[in-house]
C-alpha beads as a LAMMPS data file, in Angstrom:
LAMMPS data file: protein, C-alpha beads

234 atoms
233 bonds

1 atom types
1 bond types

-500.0 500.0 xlo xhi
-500.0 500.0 ylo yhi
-500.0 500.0 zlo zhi

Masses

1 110.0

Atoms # bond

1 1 1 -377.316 228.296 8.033
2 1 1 -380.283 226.305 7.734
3 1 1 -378.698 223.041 6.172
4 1 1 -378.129 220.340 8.634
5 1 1 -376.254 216.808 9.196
6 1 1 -378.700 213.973 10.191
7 1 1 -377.553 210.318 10.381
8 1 1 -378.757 207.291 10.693
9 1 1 -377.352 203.735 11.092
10 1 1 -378.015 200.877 10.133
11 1 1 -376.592 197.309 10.199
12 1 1 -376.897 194.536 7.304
13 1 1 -374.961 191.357 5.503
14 1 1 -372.789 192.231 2.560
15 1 1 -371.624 189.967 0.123
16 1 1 -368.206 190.454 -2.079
17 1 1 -366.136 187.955 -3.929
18 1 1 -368.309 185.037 -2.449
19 1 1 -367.450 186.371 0.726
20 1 1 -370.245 187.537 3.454
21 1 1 -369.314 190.345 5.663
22 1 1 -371.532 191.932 8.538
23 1 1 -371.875 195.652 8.009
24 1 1 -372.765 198.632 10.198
25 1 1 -372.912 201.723 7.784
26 1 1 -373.530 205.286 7.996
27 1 1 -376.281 207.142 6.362
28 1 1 -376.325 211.135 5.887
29 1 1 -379.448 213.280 5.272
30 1 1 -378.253 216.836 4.409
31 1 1 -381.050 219.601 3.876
32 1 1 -383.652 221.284 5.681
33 1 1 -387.402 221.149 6.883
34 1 1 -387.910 220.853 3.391
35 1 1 -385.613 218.940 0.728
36 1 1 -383.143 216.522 1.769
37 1 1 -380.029 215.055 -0.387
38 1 1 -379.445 211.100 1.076
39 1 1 -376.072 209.917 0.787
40 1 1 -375.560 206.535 0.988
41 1 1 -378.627 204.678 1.766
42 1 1 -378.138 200.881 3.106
43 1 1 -379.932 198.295 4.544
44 1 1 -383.145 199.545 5.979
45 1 1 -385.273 201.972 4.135
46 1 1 -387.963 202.450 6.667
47 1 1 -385.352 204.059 9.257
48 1 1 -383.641 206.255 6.779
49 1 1 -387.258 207.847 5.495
50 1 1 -388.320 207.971 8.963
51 1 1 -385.468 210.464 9.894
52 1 1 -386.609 211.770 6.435
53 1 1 -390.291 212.414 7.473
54 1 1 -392.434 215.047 4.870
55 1 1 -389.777 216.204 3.133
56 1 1 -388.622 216.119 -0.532
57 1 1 -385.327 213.573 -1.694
58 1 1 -383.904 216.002 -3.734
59 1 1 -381.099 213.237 -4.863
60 1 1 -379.507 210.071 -3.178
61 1 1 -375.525 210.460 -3.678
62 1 1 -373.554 206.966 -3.434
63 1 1 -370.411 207.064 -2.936
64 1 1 -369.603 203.606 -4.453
65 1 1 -371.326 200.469 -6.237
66 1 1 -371.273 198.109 -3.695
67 1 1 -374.210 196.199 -2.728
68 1 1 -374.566 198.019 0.612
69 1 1 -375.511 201.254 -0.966
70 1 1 -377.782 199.541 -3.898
71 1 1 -379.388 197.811 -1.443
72 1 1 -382.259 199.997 -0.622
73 1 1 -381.610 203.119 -2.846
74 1 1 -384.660 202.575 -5.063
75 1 1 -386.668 202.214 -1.603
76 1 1 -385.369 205.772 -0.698
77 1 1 -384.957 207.207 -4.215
78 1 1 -388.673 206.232 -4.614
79 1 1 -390.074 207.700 -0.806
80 1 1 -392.849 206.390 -0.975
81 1 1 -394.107 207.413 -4.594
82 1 1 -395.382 204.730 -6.934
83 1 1 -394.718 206.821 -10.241
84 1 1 -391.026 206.292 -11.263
85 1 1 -391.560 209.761 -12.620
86 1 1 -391.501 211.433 -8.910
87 1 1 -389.012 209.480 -7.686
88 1 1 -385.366 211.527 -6.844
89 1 1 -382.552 211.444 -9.174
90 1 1 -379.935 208.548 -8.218
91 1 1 -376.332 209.423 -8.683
92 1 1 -373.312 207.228 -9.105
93 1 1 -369.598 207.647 -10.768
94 1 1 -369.256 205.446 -14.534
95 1 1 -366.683 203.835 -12.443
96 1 1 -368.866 201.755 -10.474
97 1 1 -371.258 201.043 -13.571
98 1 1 -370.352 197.536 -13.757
99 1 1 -370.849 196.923 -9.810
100 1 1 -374.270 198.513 -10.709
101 1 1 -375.165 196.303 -13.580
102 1 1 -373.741 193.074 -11.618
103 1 1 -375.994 193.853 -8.836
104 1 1 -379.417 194.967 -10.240
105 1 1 -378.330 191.624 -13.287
106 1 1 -378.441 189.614 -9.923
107 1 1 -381.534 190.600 -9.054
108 1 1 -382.972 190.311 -11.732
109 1 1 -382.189 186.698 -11.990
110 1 1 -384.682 186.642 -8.915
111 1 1 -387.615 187.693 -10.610
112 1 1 -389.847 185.337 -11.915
113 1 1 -392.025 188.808 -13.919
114 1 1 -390.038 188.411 -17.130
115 1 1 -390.748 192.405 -17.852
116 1 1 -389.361 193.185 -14.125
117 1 1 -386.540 191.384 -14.695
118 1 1 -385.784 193.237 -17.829
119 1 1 -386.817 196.903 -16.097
120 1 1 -383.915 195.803 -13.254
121 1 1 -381.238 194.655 -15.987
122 1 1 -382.033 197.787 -17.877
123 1 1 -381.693 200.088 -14.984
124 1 1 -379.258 202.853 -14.783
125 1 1 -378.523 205.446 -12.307
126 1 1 -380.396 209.032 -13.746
127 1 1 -376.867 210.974 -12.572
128 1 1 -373.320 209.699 -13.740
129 1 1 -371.219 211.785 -10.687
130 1 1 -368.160 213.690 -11.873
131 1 1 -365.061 215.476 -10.390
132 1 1 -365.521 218.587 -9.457
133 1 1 -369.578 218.216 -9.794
134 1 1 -371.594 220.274 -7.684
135 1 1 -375.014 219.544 -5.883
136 1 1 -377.278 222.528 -4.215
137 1 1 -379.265 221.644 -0.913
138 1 1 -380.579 224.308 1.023
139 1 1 -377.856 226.991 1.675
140 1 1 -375.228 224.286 1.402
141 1 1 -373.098 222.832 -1.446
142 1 1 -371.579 219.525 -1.571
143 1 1 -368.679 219.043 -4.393
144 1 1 -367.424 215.599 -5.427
145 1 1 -364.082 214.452 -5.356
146 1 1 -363.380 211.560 -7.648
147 1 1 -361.257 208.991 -5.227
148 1 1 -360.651 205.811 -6.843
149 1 1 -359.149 202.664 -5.425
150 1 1 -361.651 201.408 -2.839
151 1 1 -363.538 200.723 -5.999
152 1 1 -363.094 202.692 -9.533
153 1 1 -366.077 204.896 -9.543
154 1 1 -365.767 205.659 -5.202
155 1 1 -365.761 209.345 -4.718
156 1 1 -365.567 211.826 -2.043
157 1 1 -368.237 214.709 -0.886
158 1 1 -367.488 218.119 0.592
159 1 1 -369.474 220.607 1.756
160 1 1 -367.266 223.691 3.003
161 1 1 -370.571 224.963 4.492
162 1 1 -371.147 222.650 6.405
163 1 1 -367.405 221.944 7.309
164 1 1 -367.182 218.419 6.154
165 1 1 -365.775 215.336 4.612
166 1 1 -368.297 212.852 3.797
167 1 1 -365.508 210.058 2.951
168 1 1 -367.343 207.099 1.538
169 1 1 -365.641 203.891 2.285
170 1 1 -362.843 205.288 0.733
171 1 1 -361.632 206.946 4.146
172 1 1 -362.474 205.442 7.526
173 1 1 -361.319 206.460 11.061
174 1 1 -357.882 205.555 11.365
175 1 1 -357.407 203.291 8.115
176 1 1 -358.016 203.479 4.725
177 1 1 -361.812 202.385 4.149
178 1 1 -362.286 198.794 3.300
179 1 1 -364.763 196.068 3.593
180 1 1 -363.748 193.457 5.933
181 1 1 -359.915 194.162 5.495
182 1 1 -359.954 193.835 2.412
183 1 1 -358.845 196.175 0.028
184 1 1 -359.296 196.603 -4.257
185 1 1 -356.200 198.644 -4.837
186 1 1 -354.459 200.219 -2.003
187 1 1 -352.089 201.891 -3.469
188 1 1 -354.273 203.396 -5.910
189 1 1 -356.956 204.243 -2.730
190 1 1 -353.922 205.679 -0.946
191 1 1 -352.828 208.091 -3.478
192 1 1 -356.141 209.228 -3.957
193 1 1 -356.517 209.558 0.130
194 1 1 -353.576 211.734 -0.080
195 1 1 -354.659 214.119 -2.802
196 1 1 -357.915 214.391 -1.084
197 1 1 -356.420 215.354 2.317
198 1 1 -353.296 217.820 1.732
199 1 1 -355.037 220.811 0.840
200 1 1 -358.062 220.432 2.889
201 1 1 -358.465 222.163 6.465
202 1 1 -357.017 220.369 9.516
203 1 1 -360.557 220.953 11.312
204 1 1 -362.620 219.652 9.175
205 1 1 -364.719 216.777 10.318
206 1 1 -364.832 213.507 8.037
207 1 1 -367.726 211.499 8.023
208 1 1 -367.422 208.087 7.439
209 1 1 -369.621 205.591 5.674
210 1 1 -368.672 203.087 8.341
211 1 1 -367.601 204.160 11.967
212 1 1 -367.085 207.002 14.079
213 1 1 -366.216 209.939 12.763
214 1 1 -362.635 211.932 12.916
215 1 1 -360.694 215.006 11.025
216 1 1 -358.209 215.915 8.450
217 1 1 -355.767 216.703 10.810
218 1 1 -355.723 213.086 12.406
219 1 1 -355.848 210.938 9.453
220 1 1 -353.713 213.139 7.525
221 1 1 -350.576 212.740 9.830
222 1 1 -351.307 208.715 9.920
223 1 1 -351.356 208.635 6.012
224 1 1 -347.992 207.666 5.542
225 1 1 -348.158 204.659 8.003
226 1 1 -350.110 203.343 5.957
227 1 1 -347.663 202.474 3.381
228 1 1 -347.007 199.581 5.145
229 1 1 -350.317 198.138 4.681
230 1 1 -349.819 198.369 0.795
231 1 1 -346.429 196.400 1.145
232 1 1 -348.078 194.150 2.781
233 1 1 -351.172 193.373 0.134
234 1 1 -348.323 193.125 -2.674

Bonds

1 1 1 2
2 1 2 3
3 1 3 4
4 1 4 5
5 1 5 6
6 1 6 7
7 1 7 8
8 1 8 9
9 1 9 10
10 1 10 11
11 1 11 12
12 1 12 13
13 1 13 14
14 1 14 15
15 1 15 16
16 1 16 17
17 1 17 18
18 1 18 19
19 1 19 20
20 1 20 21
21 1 21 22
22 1 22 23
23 1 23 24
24 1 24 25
25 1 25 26
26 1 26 27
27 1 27 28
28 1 28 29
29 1 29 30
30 1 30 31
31 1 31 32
32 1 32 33
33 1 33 34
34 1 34 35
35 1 35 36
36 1 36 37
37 1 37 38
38 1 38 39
39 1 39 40
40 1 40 41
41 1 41 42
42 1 42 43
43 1 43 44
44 1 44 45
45 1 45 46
46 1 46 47
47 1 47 48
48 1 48 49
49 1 49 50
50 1 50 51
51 1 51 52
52 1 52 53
53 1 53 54
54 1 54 55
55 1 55 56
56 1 56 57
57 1 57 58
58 1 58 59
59 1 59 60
60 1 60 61
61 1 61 62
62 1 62 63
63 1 63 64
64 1 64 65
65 1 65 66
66 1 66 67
67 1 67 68
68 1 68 69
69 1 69 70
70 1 70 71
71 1 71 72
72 1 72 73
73 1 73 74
74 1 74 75
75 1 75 76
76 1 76 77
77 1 77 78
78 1 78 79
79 1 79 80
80 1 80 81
81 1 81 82
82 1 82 83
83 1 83 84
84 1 84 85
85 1 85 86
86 1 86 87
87 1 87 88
88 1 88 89
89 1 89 90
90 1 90 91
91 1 91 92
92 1 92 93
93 1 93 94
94 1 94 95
95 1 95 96
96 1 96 97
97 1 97 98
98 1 98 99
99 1 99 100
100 1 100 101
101 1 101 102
102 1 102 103
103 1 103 104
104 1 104 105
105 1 105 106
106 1 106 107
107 1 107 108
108 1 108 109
109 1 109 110
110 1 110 111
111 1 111 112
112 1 112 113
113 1 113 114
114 1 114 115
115 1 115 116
116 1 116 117
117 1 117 118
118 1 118 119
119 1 119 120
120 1 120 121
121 1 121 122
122 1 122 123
123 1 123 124
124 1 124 125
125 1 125 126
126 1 126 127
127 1 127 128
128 1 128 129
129 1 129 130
130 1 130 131
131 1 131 132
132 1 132 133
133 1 133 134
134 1 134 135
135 1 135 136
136 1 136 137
137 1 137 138
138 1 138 139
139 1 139 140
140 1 140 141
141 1 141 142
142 1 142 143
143 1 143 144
144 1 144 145
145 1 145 146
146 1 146 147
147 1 147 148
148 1 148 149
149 1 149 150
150 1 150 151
151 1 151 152
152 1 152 153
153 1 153 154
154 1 154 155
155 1 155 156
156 1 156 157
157 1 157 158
158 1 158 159
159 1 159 160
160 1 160 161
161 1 161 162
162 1 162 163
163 1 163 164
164 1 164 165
165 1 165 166
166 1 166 167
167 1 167 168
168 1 168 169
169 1 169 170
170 1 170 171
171 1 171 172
172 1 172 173
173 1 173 174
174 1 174 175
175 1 175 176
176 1 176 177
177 1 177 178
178 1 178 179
179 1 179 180
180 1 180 181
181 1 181 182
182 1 182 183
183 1 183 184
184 1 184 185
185 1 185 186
186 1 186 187
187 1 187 188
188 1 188 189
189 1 189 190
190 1 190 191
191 1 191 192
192 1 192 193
193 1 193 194
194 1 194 195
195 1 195 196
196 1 196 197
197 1 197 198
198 1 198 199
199 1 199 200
200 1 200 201
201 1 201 202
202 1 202 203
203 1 203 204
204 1 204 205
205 1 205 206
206 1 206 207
207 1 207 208
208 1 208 209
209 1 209 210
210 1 210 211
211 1 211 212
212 1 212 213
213 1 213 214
214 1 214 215
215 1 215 216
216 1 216 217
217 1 217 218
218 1 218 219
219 1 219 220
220 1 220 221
221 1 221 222
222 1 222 223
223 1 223 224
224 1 224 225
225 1 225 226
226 1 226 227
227 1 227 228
228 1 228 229
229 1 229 230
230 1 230 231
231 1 231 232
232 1 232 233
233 1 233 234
């Protein structure tokens, strides 16, 4: 196989719900010497297109709307090229459209260039990401998995090629993914946690958007212990 698993992280400030958290995320570069998918860009664009060197952004996957991963995903969408035209396809879920707007509206706020302003509140990712959607890198596939609850439009990535998870902040290692603690809709998060895990291999390695990384196996046989942790945001 020639498709591969880089990553690169990266640390940054997040805000949500007036709240600032500190943030140390995981980036993935899937491809090979020449085209790369990106999932999840944050914080610092120069690192992740380092690691991406010559070759081509084929697309840059997020896996939710939060700020963390719209942070810098024009920087990497763009690699470099000045013509919007060149620049890689960004995809996102519909879910998350409004965490999109809010973010890009907020920046564009910022801008004193009245016809910037109105390119960023205009802006809208070139992919909306469904279930069961399939991307082609290399010799590898990588399927999406709709997951809602972390946020509505989160989603899932697998790649039975390459034997992984890539789990978003909608799975981390042993917890449901969150930012800060602090969770949209556990219950909703955990039934789509569950559905994601049962009929996936034991072996297969999950790769978080924040953390270490772990299996289906292990987080699979903690998934009802979680329960508790939904009792106790009620």
């Amino acid at each position: 196989m020639d498709a591969r698993i880089e990553q690169v992280v990266t640390s940054g400030r997040l805000s949500l719900d007036d709240t600032d958290y500190d943030v140390e995320n995981n980036t993935y570069i899937i491809g090979d010497d020449d085209e790369v998918v990106v999932i999840d860009p944050a914080h610092d664009a120069e690192a992740i297109l380092k690691e991406v060197g010559d070759r081509e952004v084929m697309a840059v996957l997020l896996t939710d709307g939060n700020e963390h991963h719209l942070n810098v995903v024009l920087e990497v969408a763009a690699a470099g090229e000045e013509d919007e035209e060149n620049w890689a396809p960004i995809a996102l879920h519909r879910g998350d459209r409004l965490l999109w707007r809010d973010y890009f509206g907020r920046l564009a706020k910022e801008e004193d260039d009245e016809d910037d302003a109105k390119a960023l509140r205009s802006l809208e990712p070139d992919i909306w990401l469904e279930d069961g959607g399939v991307f082609e890198i290399a010799d590898a596939q990588l399927e999406i998995v709709h997951t809602p609850g972390h946020t509505p439009g989160s989603v899932c990535v697998i790649s039975e090629q390459l034997g992984v998870l890539f789990s978003g902040d909608t799975l981390h290692r042993g917890r449901p993914g969150s930012i800060g603690g602090v969770y949209e809709d556990l219950r909703k998060q955990l039934n789509s946690i569950g559905a994601l895990l049962t009929p996936l291999p034991k072996d297969l390695k999950v790769l978080p958007a924040q953390g270490e990384e772990t299996t289906v196996g292990e987080e699979d046989s903690r998934w009802e212990s979680w329960g508790a942790l939904a009792q106790d945001e009620d």
